[in-house]
Biopython code that builds the backbone (N, CA, C, O; Angstrom):
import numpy as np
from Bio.PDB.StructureBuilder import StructureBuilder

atoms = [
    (1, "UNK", "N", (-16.896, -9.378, -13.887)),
    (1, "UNK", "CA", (-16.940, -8.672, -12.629)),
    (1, "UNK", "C", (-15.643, -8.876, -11.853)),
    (1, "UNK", "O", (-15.043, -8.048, -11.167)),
    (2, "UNK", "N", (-15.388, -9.923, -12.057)),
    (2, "UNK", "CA", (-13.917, -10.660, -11.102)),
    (2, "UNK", "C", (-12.897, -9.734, -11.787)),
    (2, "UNK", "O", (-12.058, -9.200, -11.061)),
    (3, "UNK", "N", (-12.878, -9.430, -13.423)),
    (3, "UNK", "CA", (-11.700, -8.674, -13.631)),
    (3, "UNK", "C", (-12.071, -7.087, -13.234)),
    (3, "UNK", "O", (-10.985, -6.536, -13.054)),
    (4, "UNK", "N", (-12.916, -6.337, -13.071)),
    (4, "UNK", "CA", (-12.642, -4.844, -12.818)),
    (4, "UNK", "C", (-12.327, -4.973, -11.376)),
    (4, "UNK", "O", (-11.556, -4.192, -10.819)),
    (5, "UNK", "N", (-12.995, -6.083, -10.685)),
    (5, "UNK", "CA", (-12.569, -5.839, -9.081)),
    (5, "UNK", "C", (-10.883, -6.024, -8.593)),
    (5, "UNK", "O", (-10.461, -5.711, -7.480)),
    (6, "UNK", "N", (-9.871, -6.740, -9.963)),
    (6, "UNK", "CA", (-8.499, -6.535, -9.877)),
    (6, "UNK", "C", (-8.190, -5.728, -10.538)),
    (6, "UNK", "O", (-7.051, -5.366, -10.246)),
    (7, "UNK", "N", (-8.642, -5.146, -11.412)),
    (7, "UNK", "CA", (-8.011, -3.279, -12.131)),
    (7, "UNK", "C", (-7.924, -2.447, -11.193)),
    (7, "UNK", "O", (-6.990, -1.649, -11.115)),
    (8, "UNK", "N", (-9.227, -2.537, -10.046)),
    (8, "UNK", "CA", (-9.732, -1.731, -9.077)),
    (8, "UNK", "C", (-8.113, -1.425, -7.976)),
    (8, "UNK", "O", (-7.578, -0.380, -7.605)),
    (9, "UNK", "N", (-7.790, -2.797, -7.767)),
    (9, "UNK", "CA", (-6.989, -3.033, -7.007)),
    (9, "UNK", "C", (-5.647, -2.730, -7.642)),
    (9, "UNK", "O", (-4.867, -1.863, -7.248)),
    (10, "UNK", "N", (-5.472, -3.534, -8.657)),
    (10, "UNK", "CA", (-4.314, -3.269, -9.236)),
    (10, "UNK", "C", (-3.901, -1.417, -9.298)),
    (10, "UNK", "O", (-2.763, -0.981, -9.124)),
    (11, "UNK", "N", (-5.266, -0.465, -9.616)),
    (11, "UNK", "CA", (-5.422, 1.055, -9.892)),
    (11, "UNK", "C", (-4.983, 1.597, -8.632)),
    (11, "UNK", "O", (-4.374, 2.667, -8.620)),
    (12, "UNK", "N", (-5.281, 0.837, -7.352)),
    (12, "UNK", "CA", (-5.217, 1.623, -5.999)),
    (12, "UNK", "C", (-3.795, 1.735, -6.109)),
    (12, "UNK", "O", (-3.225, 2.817, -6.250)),
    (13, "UNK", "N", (-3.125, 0.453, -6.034)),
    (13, "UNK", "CA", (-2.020, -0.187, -5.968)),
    (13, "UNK", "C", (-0.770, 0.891, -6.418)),
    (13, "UNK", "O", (0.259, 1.257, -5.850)),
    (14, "UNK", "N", (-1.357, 1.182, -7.644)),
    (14, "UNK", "CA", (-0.504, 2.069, -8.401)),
    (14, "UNK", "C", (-0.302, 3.189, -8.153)),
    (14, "UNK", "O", (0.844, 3.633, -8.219)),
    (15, "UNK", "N", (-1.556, 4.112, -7.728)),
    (15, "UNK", "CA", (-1.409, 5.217, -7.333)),
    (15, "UNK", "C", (-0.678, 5.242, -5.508)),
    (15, "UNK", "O", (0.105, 6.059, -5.023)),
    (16, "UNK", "N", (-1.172, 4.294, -5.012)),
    (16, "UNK", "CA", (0.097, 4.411, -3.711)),
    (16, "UNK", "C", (1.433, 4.090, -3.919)),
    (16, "UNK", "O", (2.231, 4.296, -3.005)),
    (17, "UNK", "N", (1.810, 3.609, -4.993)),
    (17, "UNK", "CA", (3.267, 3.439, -5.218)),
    (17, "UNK", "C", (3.965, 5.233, -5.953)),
    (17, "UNK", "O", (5.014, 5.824, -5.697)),
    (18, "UNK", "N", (2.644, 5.651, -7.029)),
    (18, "UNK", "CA", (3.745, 6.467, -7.638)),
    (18, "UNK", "C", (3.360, 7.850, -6.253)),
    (18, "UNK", "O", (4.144, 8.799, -6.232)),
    (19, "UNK", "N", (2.304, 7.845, -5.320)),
    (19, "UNK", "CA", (2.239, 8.930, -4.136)),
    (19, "UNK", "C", (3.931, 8.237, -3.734)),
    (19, "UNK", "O", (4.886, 8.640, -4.398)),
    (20, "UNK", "N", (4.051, 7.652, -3.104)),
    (20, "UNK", "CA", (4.698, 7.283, -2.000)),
    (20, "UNK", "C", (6.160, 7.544, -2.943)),
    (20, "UNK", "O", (7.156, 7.922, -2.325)),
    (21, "UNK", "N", (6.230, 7.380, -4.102)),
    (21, "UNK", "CA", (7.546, 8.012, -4.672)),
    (21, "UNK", "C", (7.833, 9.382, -4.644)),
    (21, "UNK", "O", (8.951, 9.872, -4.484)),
    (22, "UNK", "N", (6.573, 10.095, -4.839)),
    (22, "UNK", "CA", (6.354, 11.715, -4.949)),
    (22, "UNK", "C", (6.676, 12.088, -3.433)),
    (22, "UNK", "O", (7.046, 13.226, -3.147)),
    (23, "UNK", "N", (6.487, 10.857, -2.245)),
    (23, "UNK", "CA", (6.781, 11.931, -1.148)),
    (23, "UNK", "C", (8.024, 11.677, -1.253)),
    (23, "UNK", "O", (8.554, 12.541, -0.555)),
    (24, "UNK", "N", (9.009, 10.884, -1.789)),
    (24, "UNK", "CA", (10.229, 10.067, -1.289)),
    (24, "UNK", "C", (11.027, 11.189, -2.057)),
    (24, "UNK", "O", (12.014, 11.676, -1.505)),
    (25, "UNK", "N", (10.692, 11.563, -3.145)),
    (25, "UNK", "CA", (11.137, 13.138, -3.667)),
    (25, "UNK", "C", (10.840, 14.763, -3.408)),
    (25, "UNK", "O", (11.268, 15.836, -3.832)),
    (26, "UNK", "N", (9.799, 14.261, -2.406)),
    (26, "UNK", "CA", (9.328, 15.919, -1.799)),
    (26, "UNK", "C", (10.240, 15.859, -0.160)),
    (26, "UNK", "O", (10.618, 16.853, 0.460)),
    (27, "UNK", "N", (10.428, 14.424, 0.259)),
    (27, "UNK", "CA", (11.359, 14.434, 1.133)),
    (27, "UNK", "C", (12.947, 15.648, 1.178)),
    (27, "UNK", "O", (13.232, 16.415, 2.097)),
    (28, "UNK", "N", (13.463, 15.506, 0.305)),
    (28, "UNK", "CA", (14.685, 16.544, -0.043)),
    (28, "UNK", "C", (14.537, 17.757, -0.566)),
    (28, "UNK", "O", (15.428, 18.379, -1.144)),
    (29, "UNK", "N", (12.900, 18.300, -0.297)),
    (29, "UNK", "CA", (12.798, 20.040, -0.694)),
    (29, "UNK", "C", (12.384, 19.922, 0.873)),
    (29, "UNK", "O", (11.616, 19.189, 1.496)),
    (30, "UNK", "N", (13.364, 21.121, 1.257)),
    (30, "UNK", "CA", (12.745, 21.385, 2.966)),
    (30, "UNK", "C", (13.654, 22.468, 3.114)),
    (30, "UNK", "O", (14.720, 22.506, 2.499)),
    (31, "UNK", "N", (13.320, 23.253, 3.817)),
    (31, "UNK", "CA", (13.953, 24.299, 4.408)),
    (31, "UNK", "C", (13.929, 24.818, 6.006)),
    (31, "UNK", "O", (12.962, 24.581, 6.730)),
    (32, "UNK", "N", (14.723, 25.313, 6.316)),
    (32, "UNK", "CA", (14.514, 25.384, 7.614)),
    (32, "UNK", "C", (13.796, 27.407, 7.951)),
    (32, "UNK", "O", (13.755, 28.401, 7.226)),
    (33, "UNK", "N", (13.412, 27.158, 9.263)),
    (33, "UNK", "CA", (12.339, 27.913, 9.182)),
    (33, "UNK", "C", (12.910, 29.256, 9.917)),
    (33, "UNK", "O", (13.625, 29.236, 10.919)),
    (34, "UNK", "N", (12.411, 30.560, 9.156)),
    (34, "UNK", "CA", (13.472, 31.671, 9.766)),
    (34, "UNK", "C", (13.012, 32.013, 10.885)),
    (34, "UNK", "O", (11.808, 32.051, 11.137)),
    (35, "UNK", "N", (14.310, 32.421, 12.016)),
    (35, "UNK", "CA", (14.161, 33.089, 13.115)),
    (35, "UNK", "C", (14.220, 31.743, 14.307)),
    (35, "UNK", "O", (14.179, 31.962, 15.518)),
    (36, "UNK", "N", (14.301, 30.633, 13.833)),
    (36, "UNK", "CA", (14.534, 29.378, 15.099)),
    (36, "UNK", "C", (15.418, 28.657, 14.221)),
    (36, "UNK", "O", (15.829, 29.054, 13.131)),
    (37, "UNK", "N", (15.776, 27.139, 15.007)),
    (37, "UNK", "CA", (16.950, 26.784, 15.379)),
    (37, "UNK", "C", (17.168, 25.912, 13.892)),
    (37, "UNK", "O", (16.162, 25.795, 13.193)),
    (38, "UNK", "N", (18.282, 25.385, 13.470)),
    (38, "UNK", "CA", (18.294, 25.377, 11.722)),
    (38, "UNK", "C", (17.812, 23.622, 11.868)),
    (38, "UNK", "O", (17.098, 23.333, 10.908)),
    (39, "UNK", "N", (18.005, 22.567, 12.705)),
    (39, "UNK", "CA", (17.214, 21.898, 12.727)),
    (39, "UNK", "C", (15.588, 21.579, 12.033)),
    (39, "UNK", "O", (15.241, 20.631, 11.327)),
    (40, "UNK", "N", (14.870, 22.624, 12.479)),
    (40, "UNK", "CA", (13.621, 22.832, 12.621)),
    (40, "UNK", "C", (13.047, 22.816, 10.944)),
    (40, "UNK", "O", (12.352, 23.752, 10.550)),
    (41, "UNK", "N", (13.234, 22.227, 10.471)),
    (41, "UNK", "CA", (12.727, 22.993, 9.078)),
    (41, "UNK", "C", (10.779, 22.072, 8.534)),
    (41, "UNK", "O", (9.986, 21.292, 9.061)),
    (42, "UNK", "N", (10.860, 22.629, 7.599)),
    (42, "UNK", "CA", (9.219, 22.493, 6.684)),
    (42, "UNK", "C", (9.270, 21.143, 5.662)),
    (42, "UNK", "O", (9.585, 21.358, 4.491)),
    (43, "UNK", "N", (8.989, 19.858, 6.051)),
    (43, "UNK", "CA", (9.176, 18.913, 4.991)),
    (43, "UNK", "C", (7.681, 19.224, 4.628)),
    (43, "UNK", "O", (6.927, 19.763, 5.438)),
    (44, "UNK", "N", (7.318, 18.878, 3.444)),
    (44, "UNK", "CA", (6.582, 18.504, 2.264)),
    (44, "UNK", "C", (6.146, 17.222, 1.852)),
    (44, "UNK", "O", (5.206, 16.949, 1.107)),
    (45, "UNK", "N", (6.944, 16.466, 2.429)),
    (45, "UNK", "CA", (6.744, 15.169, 1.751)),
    (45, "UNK", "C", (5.392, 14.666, 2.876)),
    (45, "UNK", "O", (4.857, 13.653, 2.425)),
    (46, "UNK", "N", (5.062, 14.910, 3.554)),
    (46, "UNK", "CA", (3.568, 14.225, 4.181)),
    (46, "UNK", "C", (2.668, 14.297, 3.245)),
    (46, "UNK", "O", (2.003, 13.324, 2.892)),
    (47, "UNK", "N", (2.562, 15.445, 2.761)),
    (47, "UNK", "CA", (1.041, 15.995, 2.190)),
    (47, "UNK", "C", (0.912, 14.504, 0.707)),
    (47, "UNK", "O", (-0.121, 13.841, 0.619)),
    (48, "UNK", "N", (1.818, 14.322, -0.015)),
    (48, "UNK", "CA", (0.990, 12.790, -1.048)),
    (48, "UNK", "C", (0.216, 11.599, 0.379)),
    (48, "UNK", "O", (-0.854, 10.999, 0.275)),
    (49, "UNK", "N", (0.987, 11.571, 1.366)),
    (49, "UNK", "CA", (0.510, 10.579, 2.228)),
    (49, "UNK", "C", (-0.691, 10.602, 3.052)),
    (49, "UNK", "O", (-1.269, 9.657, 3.591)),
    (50, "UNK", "N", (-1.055, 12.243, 3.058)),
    (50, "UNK", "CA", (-1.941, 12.926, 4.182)),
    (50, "UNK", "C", (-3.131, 12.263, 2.516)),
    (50, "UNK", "O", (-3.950, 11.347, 2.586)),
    (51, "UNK", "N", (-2.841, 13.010, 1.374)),
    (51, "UNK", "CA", (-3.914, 12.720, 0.184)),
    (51, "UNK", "C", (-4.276, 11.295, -0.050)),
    (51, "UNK", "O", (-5.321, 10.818, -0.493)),
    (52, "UNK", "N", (-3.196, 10.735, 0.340)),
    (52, "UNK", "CA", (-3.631, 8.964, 0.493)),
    (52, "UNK", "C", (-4.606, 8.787, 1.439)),
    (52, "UNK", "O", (-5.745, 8.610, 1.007)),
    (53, "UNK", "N", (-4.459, 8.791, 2.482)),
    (53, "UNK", "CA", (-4.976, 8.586, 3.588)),
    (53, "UNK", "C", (-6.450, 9.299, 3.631)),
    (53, "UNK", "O", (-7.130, 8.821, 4.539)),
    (54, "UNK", "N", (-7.092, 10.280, 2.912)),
    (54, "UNK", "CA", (-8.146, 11.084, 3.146)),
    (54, "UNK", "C", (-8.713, 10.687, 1.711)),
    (54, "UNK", "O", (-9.754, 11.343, 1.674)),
    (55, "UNK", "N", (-8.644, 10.125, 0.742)),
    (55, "UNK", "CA", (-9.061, 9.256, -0.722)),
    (55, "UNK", "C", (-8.975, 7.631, -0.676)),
    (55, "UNK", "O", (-9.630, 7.038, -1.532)),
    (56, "UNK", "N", (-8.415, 7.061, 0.015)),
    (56, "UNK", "CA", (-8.365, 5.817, 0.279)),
    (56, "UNK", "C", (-9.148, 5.234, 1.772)),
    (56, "UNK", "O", (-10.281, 4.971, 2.176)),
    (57, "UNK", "N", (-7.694, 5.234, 2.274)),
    (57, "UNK", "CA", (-8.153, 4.740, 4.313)),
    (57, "UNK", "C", (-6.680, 5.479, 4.758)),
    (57, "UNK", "O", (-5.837, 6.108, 4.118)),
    (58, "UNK", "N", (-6.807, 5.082, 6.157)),
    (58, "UNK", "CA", (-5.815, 5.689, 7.070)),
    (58, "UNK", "C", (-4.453, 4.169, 6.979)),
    (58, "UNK", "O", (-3.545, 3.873, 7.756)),
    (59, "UNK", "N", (-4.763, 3.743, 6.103)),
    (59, "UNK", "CA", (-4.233, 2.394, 5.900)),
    (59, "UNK", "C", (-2.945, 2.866, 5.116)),
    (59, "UNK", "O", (-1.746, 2.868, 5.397)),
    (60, "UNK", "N", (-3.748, 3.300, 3.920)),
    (60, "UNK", "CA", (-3.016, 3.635, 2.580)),
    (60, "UNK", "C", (-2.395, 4.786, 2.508)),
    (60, "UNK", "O", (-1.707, 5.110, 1.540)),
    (61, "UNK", "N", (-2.618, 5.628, 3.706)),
    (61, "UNK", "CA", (-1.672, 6.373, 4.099)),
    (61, "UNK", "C", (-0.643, 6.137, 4.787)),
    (61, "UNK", "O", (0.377, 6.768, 4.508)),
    (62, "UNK", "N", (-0.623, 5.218, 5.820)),
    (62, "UNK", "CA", (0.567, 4.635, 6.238)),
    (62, "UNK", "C", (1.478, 3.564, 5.455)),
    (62, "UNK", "O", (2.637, 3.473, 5.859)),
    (63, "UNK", "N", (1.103, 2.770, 4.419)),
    (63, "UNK", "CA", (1.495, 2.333, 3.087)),
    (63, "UNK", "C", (2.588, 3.510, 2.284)),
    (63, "UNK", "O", (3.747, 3.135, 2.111)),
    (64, "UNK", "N", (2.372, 4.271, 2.027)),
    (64, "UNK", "CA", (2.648, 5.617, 1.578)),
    (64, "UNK", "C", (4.104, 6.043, 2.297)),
    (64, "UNK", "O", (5.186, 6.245, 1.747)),
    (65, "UNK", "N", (3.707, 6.115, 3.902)),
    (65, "UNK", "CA", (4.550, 6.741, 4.370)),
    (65, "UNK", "C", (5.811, 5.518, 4.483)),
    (65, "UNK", "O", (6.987, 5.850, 4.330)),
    (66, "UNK", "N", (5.467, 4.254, 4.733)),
    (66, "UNK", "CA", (6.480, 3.271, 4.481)),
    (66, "UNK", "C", (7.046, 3.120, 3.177)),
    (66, "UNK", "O", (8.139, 2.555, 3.196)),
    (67, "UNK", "N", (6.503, 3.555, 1.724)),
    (67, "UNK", "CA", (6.894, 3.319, 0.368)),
    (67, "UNK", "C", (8.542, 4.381, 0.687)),
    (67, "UNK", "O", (9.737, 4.130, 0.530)),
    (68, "UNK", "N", (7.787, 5.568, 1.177)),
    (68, "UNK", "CA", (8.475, 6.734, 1.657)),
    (68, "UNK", "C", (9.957, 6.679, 2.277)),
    (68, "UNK", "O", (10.993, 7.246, 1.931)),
    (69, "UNK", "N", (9.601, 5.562, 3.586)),
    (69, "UNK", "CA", (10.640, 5.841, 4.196)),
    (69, "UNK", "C", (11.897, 4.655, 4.086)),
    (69, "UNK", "O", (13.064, 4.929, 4.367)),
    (70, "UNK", "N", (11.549, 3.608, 3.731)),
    (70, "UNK", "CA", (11.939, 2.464, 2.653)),
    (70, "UNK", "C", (12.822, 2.834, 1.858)),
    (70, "UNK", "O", (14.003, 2.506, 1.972)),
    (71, "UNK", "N", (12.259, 3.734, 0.743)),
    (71, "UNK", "CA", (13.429, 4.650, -0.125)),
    (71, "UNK", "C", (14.478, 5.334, 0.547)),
    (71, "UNK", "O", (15.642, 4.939, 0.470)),
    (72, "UNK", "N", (14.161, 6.273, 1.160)),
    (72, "UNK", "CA", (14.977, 6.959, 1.587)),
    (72, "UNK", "C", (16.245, 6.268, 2.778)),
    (72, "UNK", "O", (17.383, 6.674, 3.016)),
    (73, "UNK", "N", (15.458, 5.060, 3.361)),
    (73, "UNK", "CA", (16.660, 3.993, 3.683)),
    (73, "UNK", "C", (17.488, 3.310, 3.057)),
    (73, "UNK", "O", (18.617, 2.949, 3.392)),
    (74, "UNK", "N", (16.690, 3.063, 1.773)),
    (74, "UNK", "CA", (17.442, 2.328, 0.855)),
    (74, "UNK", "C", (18.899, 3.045, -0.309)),
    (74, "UNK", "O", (19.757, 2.544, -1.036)),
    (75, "UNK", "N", (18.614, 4.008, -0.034)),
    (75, "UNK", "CA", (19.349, 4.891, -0.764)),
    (75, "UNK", "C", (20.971, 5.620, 0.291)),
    (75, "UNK", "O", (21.972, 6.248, -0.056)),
    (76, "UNK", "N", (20.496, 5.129, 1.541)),
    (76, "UNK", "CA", (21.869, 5.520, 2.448)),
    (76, "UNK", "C", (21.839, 6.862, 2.896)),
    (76, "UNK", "O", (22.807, 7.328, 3.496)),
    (77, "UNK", "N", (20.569, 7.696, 2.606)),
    (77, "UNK", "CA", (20.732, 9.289, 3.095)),
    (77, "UNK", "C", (20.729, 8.972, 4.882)),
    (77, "UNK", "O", (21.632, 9.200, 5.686)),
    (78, "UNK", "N", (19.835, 8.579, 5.037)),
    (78, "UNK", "CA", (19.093, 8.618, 6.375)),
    (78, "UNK", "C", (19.587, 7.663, 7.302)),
    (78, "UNK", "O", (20.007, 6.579, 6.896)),
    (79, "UNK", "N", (19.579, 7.951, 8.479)),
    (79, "UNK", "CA", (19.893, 6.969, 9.800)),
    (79, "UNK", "C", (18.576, 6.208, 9.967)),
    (79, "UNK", "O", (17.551, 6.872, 9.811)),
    (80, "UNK", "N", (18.457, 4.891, 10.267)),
    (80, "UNK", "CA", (17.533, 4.135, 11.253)),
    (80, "UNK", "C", (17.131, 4.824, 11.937)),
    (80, "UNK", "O", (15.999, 5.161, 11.590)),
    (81, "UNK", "N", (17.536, 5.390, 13.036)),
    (81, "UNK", "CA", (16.441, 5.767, 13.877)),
    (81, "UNK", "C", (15.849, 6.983, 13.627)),
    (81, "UNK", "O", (14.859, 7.337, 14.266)),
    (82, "UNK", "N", (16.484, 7.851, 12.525)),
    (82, "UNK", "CA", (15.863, 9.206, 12.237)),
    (82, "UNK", "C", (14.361, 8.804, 11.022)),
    (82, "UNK", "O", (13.190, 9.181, 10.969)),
    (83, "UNK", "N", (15.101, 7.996, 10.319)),
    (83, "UNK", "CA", (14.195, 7.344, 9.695)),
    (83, "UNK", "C", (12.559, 6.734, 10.316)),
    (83, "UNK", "O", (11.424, 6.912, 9.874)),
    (84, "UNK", "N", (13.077, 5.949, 11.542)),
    (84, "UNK", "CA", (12.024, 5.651, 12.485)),
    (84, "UNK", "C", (11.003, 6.693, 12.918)),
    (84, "UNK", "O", (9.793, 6.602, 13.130)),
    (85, "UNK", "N", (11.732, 7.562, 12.976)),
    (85, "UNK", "CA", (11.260, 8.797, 13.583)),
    (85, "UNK", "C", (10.275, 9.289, 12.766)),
    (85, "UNK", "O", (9.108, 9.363, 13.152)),
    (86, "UNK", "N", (10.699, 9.697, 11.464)),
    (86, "UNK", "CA", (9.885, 10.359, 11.031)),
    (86, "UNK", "C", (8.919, 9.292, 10.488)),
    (86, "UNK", "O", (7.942, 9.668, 9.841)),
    (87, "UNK", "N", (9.170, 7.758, 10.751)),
    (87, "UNK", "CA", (7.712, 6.885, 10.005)),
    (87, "UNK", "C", (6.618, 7.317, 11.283)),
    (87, "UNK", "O", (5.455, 7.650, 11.057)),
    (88, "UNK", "N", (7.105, 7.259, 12.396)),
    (88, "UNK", "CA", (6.222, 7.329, 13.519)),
    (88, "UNK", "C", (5.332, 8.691, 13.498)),
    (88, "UNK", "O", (4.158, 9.059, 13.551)),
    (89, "UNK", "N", (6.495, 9.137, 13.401)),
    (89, "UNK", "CA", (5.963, 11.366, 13.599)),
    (89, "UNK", "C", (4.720, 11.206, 12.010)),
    (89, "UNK", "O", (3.851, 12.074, 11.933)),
    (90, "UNK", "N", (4.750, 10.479, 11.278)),
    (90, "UNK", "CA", (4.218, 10.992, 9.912)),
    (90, "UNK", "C", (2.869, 9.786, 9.854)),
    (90, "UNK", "O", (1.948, 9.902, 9.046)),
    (91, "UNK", "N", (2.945, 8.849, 10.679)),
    (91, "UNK", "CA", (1.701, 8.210, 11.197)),
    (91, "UNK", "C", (1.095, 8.797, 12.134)),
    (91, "UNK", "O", (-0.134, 8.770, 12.186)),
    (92, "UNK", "N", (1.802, 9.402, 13.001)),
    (92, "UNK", "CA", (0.702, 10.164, 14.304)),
    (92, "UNK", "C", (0.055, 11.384, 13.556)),
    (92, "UNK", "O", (-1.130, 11.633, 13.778)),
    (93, "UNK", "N", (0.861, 12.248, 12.575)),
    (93, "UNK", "CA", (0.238, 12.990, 11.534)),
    (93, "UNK", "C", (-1.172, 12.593, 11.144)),
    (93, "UNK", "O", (-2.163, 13.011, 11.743)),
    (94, "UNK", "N", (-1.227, 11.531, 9.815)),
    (94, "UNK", "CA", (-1.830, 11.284, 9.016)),
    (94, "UNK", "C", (-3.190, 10.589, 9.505)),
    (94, "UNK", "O", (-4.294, 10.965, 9.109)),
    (95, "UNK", "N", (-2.975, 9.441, 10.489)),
    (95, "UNK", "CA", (-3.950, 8.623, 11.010)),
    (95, "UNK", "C", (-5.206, 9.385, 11.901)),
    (95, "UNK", "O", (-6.393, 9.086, 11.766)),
    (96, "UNK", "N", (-4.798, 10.213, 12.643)),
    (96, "UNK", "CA", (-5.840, 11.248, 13.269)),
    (96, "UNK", "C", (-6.786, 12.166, 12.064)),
    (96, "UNK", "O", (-8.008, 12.175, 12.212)),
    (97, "UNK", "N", (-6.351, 12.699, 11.233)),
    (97, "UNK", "CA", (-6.671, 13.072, 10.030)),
    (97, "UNK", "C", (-7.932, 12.356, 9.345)),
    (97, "UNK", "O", (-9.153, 12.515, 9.334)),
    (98, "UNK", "N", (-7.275, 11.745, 8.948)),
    (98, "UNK", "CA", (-7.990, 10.205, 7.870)),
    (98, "UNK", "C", (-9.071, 10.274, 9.570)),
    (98, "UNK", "O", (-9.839, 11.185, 9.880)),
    (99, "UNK", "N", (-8.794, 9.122, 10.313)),
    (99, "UNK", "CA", (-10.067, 8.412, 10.815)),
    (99, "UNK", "C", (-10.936, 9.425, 11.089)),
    (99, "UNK", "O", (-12.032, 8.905, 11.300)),
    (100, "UNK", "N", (-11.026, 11.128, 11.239)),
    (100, "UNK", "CA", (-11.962, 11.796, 11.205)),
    (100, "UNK", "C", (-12.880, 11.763, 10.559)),
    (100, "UNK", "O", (-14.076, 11.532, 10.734)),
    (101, "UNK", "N", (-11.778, 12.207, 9.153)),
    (101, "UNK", "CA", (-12.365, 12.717, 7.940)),
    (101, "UNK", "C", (-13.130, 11.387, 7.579)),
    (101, "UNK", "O", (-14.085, 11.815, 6.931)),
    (102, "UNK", "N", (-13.233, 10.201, 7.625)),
    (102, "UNK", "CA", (-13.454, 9.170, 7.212)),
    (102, "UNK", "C", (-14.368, 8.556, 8.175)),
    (102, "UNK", "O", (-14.801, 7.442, 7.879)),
    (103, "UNK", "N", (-14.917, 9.353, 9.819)),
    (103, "UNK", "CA", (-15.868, 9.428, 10.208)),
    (103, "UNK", "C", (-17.148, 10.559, 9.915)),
    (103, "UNK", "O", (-18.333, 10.395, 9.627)),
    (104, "UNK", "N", (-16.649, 11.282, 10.045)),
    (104, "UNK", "CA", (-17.558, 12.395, 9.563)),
    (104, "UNK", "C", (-18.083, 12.555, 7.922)),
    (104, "UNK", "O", (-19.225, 12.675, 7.477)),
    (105, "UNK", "N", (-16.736, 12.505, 7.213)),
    (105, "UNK", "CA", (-16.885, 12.515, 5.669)),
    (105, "UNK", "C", (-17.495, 13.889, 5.617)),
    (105, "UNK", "O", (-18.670, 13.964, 5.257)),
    (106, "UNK", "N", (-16.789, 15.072, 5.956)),
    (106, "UNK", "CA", (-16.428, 16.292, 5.073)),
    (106, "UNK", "C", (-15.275, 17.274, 5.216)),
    (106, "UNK", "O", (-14.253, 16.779, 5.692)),
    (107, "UNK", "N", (-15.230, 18.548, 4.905)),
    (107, "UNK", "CA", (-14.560, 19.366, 5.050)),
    (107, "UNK", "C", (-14.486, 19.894, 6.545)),
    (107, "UNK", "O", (-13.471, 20.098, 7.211)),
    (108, "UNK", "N", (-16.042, 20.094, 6.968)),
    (108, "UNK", "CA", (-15.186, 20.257, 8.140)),
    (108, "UNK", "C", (-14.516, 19.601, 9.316)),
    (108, "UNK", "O", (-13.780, 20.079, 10.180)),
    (109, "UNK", "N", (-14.929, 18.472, 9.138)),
    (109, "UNK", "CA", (-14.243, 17.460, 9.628)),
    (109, "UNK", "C", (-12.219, 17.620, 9.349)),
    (109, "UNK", "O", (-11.294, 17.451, 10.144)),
    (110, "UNK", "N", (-12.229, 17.942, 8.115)),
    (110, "UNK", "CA", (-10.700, 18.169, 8.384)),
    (110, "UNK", "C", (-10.406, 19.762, 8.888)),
    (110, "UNK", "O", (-9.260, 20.163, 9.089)),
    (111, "UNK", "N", (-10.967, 20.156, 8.969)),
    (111, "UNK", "CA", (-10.700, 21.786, 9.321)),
    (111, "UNK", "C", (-10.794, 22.040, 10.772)),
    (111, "UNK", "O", (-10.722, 23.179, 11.234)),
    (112, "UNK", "N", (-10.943, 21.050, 11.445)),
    (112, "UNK", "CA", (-11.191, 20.634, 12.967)),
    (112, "UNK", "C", (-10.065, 19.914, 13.509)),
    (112, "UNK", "O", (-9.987, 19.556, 14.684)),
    (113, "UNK", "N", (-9.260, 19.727, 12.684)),
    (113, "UNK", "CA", (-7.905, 18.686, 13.293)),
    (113, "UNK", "C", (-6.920, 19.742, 12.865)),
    (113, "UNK", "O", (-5.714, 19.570, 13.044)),
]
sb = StructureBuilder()
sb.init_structure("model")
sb.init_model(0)
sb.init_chain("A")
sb.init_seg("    ")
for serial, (resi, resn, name, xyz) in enumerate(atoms, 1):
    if name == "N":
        sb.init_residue(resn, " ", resi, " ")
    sb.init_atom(name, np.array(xyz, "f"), 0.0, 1.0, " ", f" {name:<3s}", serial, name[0])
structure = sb.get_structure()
């Protein structure tokens, strides 16, 4: 019993590492959005973290979004504080989400946020 309850863990473990890589590569598909300011554009990379967070906890979505933004610091693209930015902007995202869906436990529970 003691060993499936660390596969269990070890299994979570894994799948928030290879999400949180998938956003750290959906991070650099974005485009900016026609007819406003070129700033403004469409990242992608929430949605592995938003799927964490609504299959796990609102935990393992913010796990996710740090695997996320970690990389993308570590690699020299990004500024500190833009970086900051978007850990914050992509927790105020995800966490409202999750603790719904994870009160209510259904669909429409997310179709309401």
């Amino acid at each position: 019993m003691q060993k499936s309850k660390q596969s269990s863990k070890l299994l979570k473990l894994i799948i928030l590492s290879l999400l949180g890589t998938i956003s750290f590569l959906l991070i650099f598909l974005n485009f900016p959005l026609p007819l406003l300011p070129p700033y403004l554009k469409i990242d992608f990379s929430e949605i592995p973290a938003l799927l964490a967070a609504l299959i796990f906890s609102p935990m393992a979505g913010i796990a996710v979004e740090a695997i996320k933004n970690i990389l993308y610091l570590a690699i020299g693209t990004g500024e500190p504080v833009g970086v900051a930015a978007n850990f914050l902007a992509g927790i105020l995202f995800i966490v409202p989400a999750a603790v719904l869906y994870h009160k209510y436990k259904g669909v429409k529970s997310i179709i309401s946020v």
